[in-house]
C-alpha positions as CSV (number, residue, x, y, z in Angstrom):
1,X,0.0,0.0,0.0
2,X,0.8,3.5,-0.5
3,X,2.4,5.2,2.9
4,X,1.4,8.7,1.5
5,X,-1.4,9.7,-0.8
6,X,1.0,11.6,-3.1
7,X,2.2,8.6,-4.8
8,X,-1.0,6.9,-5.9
9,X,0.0,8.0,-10.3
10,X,2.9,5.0,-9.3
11,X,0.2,2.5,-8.6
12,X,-2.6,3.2,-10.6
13,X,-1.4,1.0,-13.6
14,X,-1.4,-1.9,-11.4
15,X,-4.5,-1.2,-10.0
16,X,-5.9,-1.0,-13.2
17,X,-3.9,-3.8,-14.8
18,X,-5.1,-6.6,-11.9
19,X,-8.8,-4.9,-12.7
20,X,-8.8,-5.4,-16.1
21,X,-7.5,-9.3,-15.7
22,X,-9.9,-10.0,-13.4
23,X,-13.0,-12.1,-13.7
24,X,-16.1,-9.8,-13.4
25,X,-19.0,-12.5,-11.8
26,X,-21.8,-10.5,-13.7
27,X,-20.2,-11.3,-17.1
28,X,-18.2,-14.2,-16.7
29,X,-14.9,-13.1,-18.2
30,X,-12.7,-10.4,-18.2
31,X,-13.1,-6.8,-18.9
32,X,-9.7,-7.6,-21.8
33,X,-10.6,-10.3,-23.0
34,X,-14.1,-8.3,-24.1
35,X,-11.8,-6.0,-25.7
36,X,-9.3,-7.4,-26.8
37,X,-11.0,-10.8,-27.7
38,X,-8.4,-13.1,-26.3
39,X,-7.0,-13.6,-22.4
40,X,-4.4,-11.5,-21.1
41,X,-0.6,-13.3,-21.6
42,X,1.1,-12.4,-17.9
43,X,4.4,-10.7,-18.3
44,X,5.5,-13.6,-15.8
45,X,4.5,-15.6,-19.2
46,X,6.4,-13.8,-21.5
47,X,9.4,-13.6,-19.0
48,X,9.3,-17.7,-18.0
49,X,7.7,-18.9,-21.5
50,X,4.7,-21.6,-20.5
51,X,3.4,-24.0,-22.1
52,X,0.5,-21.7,-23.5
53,X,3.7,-19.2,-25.1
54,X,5.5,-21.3,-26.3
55,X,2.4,-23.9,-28.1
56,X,0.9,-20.2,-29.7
57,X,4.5,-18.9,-31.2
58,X,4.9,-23.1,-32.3
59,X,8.7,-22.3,-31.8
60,X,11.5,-24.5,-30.4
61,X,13.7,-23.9,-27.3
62,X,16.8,-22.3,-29.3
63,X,14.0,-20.3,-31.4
64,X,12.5,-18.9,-28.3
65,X,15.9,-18.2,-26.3
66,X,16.9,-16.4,-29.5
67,X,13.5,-14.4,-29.0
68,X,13.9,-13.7,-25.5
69,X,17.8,-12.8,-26.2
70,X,16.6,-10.0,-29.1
71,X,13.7,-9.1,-26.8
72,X,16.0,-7.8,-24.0
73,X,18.6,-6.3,-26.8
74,X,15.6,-4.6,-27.8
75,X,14.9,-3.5,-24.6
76,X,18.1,-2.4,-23.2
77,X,18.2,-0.3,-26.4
78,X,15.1,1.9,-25.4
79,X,16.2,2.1,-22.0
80,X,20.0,3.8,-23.3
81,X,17.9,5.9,-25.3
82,X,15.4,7.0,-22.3
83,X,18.2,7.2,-20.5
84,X,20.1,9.7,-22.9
85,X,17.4,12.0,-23.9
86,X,16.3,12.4,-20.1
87,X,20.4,13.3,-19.5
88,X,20.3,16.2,-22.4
């Protein structure tokens, strides 16, 4: 929980992302999979591939470590480049 009220913009989008994932009773599914038409794929998923990832992208292990391996590059890339336009 917050200790102050003046931080509650830092935990509103996961207070809205553990909203949205949730089973609403009343409809019997979750307010993304309405939208989006599919169920949401945790970023635990994504990070640890399951079963579910790794059957959907129909690769194999070095396909997938080469994924995850391009994935962080990719990553590590917009984070320099965050990191260099917030030091101009």
């Amino acid at each position: 929980m917050t200790t102050t009220y003046k931080d509650w913009h830092e935990i509103l989008p996961f207070a809205l992302h553990g909203y949205r994932t949730s089973v609403r009773t009343s409809i019997g599914a979750t307010p993304f999979s309405l939208v989006y038409g599919m169920e949401v794929v945790l970023h635990l998923e994504v990070e640890i591939p399951s079963l579910k990832v790794l059957m959907e992208a129909k690769l194999d292990e070095a396909e997938n470590i080469q994924g995850l391996y391009d994935q962080l590059n990719f990553v590590e890339e917009k984070r320099l480049a965050a990191l260099s336009h917030g030091q101009l």
